[in-house]
PyMOL commands that place a pseudoatom at each C-alpha (Angstrom):
pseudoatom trace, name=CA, resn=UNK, resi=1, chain=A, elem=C, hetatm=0, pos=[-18.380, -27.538, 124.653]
pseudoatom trace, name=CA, resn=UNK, resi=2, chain=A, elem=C, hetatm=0, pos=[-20.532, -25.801, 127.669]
pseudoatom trace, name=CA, resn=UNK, resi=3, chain=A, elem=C, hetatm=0, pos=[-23.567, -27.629, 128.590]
pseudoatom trace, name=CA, resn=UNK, resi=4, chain=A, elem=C, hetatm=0, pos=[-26.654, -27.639, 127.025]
pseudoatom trace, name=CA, resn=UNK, resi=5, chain=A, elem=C, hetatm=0, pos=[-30.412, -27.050, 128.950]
pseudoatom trace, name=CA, resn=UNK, resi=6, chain=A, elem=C, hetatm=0, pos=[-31.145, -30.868, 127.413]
pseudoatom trace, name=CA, resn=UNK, resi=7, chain=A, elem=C, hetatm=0, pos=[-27.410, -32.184, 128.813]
pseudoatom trace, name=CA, resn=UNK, resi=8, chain=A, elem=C, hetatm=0, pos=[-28.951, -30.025, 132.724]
pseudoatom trace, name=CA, resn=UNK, resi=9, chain=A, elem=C, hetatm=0, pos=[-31.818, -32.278, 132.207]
pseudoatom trace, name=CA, resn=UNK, resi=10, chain=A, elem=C, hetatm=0, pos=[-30.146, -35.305, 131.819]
pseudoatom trace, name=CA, resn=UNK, resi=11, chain=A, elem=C, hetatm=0, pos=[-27.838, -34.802, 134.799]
pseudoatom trace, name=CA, resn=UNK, resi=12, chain=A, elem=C, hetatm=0, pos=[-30.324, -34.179, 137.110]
pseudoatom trace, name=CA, resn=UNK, resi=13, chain=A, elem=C, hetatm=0, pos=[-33.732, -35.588, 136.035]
pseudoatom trace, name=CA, resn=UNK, resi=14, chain=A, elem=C, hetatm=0, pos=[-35.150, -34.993, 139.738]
pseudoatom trace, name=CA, resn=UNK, resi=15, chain=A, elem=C, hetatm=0, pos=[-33.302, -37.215, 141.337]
pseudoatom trace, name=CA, resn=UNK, resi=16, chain=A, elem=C, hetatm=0, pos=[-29.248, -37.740, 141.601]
pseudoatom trace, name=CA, resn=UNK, resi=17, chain=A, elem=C, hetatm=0, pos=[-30.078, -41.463, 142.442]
pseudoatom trace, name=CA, resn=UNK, resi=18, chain=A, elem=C, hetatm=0, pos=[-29.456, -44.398, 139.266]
pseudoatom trace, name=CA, resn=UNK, resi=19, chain=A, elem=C, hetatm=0, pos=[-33.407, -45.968, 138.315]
pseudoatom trace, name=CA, resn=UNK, resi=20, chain=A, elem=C, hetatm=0, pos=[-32.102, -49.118, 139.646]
pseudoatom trace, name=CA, resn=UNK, resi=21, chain=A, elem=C, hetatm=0, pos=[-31.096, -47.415, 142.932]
pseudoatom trace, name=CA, resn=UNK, resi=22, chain=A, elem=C, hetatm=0, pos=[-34.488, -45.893, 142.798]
pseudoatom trace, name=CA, resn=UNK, resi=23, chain=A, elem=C, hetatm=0, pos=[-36.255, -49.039, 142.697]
pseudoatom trace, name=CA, resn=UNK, resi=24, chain=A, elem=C, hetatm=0, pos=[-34.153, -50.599, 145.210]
pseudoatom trace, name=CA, resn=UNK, resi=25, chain=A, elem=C, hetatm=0, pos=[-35.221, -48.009, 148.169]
pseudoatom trace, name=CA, resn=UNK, resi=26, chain=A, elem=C, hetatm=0, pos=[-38.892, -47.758, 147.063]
pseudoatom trace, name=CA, resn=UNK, resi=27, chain=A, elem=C, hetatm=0, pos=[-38.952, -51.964, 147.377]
pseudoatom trace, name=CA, resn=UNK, resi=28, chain=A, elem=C, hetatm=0, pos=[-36.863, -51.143, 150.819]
pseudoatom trace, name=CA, resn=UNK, resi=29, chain=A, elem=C, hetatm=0, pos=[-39.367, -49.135, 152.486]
pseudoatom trace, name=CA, resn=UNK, resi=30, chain=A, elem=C, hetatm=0, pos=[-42.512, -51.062, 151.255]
pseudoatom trace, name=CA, resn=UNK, resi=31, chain=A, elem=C, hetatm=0, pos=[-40.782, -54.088, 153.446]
pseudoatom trace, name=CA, resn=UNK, resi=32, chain=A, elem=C, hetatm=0, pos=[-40.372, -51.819, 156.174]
pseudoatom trace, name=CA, resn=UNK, resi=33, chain=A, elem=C, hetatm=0, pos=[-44.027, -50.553, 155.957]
pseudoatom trace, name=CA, resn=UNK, resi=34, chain=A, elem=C, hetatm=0, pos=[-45.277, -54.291, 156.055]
pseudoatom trace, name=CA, resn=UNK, resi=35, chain=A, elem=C, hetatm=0, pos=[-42.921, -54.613, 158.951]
pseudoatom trace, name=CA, resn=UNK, resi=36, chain=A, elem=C, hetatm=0, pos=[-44.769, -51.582, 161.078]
pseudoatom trace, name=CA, resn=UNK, resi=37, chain=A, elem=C, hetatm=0, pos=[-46.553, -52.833, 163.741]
pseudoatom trace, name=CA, resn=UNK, resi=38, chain=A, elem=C, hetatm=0, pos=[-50.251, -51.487, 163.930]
pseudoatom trace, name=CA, resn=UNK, resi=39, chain=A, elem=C, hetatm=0, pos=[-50.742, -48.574, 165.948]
pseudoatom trace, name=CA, resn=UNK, resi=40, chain=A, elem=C, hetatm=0, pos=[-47.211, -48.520, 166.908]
pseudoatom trace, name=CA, resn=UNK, resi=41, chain=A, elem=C, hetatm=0, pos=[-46.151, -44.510, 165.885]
pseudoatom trace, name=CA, resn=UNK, resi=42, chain=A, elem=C, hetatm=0, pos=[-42.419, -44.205, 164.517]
pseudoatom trace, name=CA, resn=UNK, resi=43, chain=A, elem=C, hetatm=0, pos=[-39.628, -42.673, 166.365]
pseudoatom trace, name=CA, resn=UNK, resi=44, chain=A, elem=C, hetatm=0, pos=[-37.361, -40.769, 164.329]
pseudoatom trace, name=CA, resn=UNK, resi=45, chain=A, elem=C, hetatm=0, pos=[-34.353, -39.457, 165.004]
pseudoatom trace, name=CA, resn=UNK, resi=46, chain=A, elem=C, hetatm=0, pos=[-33.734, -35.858, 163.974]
pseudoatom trace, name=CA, resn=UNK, resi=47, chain=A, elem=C, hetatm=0, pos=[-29.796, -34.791, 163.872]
pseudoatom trace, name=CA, resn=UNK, resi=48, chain=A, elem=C, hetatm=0, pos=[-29.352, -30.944, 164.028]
pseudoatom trace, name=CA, resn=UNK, resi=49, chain=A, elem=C, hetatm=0, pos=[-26.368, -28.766, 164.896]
pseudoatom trace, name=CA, resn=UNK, resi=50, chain=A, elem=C, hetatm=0, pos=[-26.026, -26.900, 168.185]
pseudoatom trace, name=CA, resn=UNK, resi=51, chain=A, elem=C, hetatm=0, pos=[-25.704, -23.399, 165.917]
pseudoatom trace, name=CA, resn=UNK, resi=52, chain=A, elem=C, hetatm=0, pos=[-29.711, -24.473, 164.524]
pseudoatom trace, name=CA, resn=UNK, resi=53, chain=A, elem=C, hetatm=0, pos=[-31.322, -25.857, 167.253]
pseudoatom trace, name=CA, resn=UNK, resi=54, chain=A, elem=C, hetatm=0, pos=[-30.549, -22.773, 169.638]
pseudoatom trace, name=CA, resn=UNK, resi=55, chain=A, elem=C, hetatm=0, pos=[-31.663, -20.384, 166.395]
pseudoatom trace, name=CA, resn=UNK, resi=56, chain=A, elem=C, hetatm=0, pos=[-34.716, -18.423, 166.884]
pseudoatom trace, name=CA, resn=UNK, resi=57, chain=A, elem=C, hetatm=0, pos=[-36.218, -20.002, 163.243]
pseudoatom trace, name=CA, resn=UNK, resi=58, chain=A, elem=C, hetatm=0, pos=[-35.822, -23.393, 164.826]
pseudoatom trace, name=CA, resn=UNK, resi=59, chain=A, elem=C, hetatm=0, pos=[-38.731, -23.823, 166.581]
pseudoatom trace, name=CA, resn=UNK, resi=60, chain=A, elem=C, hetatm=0, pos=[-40.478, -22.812, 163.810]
pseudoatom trace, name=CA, resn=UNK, resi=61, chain=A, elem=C, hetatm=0, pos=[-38.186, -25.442, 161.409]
pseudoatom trace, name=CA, resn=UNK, resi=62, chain=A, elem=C, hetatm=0, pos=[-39.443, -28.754, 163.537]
pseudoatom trace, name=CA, resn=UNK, resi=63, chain=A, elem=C, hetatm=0, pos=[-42.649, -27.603, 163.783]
pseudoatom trace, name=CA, resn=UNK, resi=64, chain=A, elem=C, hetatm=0, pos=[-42.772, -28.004, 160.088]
pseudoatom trace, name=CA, resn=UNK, resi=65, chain=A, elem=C, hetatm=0, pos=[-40.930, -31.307, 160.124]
pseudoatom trace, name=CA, resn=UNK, resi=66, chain=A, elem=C, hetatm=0, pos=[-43.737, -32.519, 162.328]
pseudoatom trace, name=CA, resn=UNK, resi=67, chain=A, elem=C, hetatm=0, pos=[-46.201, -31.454, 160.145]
pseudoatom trace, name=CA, resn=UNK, resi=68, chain=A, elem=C, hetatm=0, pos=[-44.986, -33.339, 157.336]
pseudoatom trace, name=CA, resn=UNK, resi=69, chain=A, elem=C, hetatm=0, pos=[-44.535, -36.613, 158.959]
pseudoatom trace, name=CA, resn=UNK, resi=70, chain=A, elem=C, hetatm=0, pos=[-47.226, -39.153, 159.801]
pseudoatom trace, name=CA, resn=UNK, resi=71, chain=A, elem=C, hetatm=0, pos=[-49.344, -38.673, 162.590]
pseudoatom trace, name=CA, resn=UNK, resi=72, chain=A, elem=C, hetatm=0, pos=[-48.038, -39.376, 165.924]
pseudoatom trace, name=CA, resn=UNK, resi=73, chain=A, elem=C, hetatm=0, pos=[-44.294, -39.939, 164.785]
pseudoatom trace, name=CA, resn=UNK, resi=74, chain=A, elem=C, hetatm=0, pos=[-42.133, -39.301, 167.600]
pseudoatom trace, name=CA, resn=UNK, resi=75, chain=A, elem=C, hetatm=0, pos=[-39.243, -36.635, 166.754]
pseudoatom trace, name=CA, resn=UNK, resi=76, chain=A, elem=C, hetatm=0, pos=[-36.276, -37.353, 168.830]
pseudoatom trace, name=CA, resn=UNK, resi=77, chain=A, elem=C, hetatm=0, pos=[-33.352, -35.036, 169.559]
pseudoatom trace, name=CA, resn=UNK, resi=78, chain=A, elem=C, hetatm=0, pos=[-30.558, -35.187, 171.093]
pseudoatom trace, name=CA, resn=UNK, resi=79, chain=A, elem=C, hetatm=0, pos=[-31.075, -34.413, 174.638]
pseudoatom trace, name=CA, resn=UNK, resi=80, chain=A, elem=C, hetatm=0, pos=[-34.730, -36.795, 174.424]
pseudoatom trace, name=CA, resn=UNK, resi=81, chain=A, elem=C, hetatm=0, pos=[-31.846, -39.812, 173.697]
pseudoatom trace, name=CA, resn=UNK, resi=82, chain=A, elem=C, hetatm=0, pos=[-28.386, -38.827, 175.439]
pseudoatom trace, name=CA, resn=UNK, resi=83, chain=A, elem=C, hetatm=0, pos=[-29.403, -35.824, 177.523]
pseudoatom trace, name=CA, resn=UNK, resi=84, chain=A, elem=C, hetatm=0, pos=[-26.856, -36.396, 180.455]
pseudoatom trace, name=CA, resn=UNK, resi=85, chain=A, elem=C, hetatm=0, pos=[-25.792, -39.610, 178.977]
pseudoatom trace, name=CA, resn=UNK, resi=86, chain=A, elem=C, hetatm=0, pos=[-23.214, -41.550, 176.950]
pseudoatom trace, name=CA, resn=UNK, resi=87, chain=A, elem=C, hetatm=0, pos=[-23.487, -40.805, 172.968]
pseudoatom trace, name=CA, resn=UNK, resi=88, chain=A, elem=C, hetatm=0, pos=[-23.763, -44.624, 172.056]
pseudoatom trace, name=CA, resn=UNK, resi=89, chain=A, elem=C, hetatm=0, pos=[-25.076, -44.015, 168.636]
pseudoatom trace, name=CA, resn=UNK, resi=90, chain=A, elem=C, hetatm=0, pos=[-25.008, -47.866, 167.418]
pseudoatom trace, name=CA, resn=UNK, resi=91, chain=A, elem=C, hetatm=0, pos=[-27.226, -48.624, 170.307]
pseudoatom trace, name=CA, resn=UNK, resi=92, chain=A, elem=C, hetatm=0, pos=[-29.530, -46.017, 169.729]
pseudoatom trace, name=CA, resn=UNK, resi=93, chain=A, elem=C, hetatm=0, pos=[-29.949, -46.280, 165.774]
pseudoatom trace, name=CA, resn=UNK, resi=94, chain=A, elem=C, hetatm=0, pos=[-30.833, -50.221, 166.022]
pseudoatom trace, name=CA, resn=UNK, resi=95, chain=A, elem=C, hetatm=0, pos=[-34.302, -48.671, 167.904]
pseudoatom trace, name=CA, resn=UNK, resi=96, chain=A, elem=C, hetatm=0, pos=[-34.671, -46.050, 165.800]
pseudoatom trace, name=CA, resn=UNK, resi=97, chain=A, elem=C, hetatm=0, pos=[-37.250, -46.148, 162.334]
pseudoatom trace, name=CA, resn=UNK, resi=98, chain=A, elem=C, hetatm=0, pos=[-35.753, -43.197, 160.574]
pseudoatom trace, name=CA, resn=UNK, resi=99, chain=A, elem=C, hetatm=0, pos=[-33.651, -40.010, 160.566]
pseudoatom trace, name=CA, resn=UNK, resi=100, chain=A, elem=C, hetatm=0, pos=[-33.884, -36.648, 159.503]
pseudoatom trace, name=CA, resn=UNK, resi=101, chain=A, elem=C, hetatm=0, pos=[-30.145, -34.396, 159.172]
pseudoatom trace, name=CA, resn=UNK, resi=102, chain=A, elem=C, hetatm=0, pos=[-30.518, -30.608, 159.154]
pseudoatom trace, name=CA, resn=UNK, resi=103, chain=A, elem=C, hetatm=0, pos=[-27.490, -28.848, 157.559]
pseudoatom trace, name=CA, resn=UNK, resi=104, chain=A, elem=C, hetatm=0, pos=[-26.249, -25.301, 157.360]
pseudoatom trace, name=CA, resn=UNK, resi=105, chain=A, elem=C, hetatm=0, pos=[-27.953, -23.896, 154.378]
pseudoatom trace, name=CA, resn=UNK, resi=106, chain=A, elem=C, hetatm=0, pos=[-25.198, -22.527, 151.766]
pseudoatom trace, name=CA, resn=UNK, resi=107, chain=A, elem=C, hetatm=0, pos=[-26.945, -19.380, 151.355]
pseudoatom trace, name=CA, resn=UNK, resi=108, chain=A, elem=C, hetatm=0, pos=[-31.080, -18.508, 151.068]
pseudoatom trace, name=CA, resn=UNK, resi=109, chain=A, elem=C, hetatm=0, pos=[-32.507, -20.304, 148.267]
pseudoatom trace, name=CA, resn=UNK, resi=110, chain=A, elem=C, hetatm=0, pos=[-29.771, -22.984, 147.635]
pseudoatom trace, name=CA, resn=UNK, resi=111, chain=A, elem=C, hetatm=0, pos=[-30.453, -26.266, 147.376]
pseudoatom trace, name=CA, resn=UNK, resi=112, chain=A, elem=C, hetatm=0, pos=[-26.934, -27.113, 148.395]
pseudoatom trace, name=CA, resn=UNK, resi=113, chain=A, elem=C, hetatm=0, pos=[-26.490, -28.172, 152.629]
pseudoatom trace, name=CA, resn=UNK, resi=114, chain=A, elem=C, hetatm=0, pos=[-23.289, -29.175, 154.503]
pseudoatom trace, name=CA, resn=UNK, resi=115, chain=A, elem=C, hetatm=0, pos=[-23.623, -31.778, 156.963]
pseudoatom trace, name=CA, resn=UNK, resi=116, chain=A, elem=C, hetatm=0, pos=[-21.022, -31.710, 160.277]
pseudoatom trace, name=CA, resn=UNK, resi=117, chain=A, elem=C, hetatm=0, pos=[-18.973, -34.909, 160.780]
pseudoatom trace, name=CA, resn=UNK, resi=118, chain=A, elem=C, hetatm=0, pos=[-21.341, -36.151, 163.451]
pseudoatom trace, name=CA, resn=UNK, resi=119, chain=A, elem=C, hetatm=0, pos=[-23.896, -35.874, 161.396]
pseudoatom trace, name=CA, resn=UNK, resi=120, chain=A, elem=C, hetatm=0, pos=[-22.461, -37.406, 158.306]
pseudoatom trace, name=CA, resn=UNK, resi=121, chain=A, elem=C, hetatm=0, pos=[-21.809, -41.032, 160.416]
pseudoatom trace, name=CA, resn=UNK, resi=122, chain=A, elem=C, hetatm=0, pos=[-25.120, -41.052, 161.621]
pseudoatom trace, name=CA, resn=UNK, resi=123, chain=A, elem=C, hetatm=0, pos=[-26.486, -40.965, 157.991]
pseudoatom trace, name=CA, resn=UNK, resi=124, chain=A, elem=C, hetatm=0, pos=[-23.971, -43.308, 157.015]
pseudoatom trace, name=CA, resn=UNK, resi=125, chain=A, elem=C, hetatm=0, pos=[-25.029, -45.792, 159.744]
pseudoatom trace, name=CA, resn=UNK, resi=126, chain=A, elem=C, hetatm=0, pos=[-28.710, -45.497, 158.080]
pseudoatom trace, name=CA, resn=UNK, resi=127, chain=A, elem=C, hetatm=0, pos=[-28.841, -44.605, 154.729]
pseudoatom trace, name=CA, resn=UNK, resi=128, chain=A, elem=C, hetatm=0, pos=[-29.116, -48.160, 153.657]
pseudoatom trace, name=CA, resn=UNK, resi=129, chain=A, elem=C, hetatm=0, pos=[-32.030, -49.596, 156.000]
pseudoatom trace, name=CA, resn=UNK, resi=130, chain=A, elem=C, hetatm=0, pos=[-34.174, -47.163, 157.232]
pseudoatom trace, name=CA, resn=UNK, resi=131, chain=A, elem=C, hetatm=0, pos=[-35.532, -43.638, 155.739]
pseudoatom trace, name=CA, resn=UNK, resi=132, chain=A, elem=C, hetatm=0, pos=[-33.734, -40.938, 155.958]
pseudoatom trace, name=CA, resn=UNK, resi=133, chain=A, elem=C, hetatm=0, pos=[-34.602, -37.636, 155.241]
pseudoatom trace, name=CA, resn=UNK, resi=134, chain=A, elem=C, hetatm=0, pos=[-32.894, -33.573, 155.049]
pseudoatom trace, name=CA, resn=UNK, resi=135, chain=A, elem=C, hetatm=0, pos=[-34.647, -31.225, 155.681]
pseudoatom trace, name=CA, resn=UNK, resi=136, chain=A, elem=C, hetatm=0, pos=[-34.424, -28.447, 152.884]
pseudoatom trace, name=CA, resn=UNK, resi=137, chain=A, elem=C, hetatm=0, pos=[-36.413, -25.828, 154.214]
pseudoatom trace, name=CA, resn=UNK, resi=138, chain=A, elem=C, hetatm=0, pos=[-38.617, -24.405, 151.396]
pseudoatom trace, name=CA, resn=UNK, resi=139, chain=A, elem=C, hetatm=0, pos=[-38.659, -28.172, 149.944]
pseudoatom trace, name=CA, resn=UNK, resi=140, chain=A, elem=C, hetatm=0, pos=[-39.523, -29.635, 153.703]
pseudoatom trace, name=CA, resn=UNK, resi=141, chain=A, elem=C, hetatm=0, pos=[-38.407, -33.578, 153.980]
pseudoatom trace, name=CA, resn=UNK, resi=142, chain=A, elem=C, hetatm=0, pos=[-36.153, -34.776, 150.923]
pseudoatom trace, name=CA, resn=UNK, resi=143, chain=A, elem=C, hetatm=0, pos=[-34.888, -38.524, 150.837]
pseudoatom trace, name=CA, resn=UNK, resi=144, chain=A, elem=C, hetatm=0, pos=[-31.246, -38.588, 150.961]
pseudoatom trace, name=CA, resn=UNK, resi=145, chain=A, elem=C, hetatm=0, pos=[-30.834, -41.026, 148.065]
pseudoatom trace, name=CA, resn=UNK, resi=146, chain=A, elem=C, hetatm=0, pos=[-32.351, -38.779, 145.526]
pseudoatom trace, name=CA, resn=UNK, resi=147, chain=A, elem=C, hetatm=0, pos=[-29.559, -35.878, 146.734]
pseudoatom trace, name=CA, resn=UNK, resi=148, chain=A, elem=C, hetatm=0, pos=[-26.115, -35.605, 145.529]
pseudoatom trace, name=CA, resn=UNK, resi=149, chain=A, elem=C, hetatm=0, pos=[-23.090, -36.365, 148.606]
pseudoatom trace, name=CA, resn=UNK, resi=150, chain=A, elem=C, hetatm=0, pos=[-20.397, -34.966, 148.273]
pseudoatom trace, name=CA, resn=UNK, resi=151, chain=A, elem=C, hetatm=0, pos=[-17.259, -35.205, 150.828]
pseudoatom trace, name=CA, resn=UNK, resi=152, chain=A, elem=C, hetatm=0, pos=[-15.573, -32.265, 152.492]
pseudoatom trace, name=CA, resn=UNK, resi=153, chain=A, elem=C, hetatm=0, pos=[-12.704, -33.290, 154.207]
pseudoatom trace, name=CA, resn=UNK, resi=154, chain=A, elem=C, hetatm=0, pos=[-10.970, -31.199, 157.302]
pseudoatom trace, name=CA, resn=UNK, resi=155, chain=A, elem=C, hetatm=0, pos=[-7.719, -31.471, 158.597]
pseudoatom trace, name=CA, resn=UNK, resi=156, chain=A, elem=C, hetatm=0, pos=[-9.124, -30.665, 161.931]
pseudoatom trace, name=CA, resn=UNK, resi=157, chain=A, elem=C, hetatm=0, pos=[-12.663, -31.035, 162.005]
pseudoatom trace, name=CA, resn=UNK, resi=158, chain=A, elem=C, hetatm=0, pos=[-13.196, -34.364, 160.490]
pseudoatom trace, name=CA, resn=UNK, resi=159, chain=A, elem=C, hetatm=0, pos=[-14.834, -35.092, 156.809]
pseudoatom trace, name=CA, resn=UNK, resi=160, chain=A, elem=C, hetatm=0, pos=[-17.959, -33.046, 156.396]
pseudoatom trace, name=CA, resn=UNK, resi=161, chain=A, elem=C, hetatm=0, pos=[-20.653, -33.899, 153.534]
pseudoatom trace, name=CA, resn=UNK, resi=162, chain=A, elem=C, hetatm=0, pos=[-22.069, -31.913, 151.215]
pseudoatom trace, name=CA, resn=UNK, resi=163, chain=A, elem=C, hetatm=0, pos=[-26.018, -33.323, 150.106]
pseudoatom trace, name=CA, resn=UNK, resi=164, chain=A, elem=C, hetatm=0, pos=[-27.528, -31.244, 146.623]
pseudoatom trace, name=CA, resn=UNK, resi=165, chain=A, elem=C, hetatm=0, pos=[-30.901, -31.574, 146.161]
pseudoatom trace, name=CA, resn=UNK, resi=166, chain=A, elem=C, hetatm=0, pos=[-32.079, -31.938, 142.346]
pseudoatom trace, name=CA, resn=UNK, resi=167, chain=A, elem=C, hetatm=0, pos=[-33.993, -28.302, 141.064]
pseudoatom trace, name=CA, resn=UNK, resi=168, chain=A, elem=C, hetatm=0, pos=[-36.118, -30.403, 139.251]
pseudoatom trace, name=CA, resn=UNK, resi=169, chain=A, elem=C, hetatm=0, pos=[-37.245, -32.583, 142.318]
pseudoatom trace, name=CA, resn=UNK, resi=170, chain=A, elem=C, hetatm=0, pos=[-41.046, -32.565, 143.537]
pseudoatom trace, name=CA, resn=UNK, resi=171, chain=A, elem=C, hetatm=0, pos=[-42.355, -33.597, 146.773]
pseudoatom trace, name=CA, resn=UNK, resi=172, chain=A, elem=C, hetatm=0, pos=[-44.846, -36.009, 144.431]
pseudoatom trace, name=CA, resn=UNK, resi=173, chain=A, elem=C, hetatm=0, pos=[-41.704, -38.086, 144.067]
pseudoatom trace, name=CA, resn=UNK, resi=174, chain=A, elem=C, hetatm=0, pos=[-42.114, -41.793, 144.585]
pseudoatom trace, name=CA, resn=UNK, resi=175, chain=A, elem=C, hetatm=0, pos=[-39.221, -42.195, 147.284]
pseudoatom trace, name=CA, resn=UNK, resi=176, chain=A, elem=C, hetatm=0, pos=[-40.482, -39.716, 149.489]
pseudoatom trace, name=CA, resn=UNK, resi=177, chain=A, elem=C, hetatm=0, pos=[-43.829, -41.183, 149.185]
pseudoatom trace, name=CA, resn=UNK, resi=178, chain=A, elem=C, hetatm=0, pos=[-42.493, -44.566, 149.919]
pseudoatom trace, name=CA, resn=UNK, resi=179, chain=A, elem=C, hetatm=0, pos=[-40.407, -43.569, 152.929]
pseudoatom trace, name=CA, resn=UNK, resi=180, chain=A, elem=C, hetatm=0, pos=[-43.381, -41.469, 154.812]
pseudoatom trace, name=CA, resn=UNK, resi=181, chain=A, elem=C, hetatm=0, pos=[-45.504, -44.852, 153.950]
pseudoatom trace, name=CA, resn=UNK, resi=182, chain=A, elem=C, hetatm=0, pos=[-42.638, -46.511, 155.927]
pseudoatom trace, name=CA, resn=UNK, resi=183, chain=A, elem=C, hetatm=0, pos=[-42.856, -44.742, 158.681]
pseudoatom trace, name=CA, resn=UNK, resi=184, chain=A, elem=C, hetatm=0, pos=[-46.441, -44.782, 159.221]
pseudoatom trace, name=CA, resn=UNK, resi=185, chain=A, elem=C, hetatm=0, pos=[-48.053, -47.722, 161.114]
pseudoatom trace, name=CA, resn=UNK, resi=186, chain=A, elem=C, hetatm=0, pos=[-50.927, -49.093, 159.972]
pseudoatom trace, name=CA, resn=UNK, resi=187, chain=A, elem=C, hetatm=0, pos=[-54.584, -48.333, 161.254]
pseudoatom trace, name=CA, resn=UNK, resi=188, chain=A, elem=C, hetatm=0, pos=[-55.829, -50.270, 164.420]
pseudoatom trace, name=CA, resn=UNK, resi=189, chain=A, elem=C, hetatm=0, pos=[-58.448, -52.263, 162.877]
pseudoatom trace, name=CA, resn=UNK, resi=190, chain=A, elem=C, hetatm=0, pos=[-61.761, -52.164, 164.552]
pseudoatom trace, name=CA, resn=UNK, resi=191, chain=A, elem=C, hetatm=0, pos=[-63.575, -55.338, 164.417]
pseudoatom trace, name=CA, resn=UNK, resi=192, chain=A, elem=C, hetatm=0, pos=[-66.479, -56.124, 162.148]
pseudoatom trace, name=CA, resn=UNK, resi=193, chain=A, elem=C, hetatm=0, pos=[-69.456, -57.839, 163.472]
pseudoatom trace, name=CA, resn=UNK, resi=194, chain=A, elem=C, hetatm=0, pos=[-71.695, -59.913, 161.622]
pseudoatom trace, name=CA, resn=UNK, resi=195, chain=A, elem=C, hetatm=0, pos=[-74.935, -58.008, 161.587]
pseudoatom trace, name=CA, resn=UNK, resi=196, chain=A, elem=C, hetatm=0, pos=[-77.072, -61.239, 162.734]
pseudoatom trace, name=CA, resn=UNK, resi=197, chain=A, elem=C, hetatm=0, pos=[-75.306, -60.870, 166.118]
pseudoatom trace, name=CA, resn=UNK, resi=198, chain=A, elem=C, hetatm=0, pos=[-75.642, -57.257, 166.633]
pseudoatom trace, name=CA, resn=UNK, resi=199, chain=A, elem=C, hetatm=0, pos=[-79.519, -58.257, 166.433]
pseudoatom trace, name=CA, resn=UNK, resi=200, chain=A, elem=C, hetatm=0, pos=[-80.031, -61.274, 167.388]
pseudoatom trace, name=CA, resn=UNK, resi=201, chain=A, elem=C, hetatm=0, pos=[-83.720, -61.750, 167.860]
pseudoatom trace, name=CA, resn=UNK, resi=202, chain=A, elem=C, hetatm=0, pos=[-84.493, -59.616, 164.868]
pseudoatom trace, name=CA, resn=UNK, resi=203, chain=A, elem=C, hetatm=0, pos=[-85.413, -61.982, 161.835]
pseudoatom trace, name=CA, resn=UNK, resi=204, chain=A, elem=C, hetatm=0, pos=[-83.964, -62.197, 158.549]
pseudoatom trace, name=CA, resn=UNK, resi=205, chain=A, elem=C, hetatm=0, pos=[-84.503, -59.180, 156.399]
pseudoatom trace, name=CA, resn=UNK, resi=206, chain=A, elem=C, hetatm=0, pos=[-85.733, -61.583, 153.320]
pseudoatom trace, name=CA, resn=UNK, resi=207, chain=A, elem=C, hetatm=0, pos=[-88.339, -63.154, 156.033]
pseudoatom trace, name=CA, resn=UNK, resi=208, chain=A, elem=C, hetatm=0, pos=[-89.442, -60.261, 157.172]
pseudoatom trace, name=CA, resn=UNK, resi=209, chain=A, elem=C, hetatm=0, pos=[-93.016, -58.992, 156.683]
pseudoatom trace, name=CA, resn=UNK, resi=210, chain=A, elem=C, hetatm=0, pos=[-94.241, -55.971, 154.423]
for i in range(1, 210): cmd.bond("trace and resi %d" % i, "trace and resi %d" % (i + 1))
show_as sticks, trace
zoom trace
């Protein structure tokens, strides 16, 4: 029997992720927002192929990802953490708050991106304690756990990953709402004072004459 438009909605009701596993990360990331310390902006990791990063639409690309993460969140690549350095990756990620993979686009308009090895373990390192994000070009940021992975293993070039974002998934959703929240610190707070000390020689307003 083919599949029915009701059987499509089931399967992918806007995210690929169980409710439970839903819950889970949304719980995850309001721990990690209590965690932020105040005024402290993010520093996110952002994992992008060679073949992207030296495209002409990629300047373009991250200024977009900017755009759509909390103020001041510092977007590191590659060179900003190992530029002439040793790729220690576990080092690294235990400072980081979140990362964002960019993957080749299957073709314009898919929602279907493939992931290079390198860029599959450093997802797998995260996935589970900090928010991580694709970036899905007309969709902008898209939490991980709500996409579909899907191995591609290489004889040569190591296991790639294929991530599929749901068609009926919304930018409204509650996970990417959540992990944005966890990456943004919360506001320095000014501090209040009473209003008999700002005047101090001024008397009470219930004393005072008409």
């Amino acid at each position: 029997m083919g599949a029915t438009k009701t059987d499509d909605a089931v399967a992918d009701p806007g995210s690929f992720a169980p409710p439970r596993q839903r819950i889970r990360f949304v719980r995850a990331m309001a721990h990690l927002a209590k965690q932020r310390a105040v005024g402290e902006p993010a520093s996110v990791y952002i994992s992008v192929p060679p073949g992207i990063s030296q495209s002409r639409q990629w300047p373009q690309w991250r200024a977009r990802i900017q755009g759509d993460l909390p103020d001041r969140t510092q977007l590191l690549t590659y060179e900003d953490a190992f530029g002439g350095r040793e790729y220690a990756w576990d080092a690294f990620a235990d400072s980081l708050d979140g990362l964002i993979v960019v993957g080749k686009q299957k073709r314009a308009g898919s929602r279907v991106f493939i992931l290079g090895p390198v860029a599959r373990l450093e997802l797998r390192s995260l996935v589970a304690q900090r928010p991580v994000l694709l970036y899905a070009h007309d969709l902008g940021l898209v939490p991980v756990v709500d996409c579909k992975p899907a191995p591609l293993p290489h004889e040569h070039k190591g296991t790639r990953l294929k991530l599929t974002v749901p068609r009926r998934w919304t930018r409204t959703s509650e996970t990417l709402t959540s992990a944005l929240a966890a990456l943004q610190p919360p506001p320095e707070e000014t501090p209040r004072t009473a209003d008999h000390l700002l005047h101090p020689f001024d008397a009470p307003q219930e004393y005072s004459s008409t």
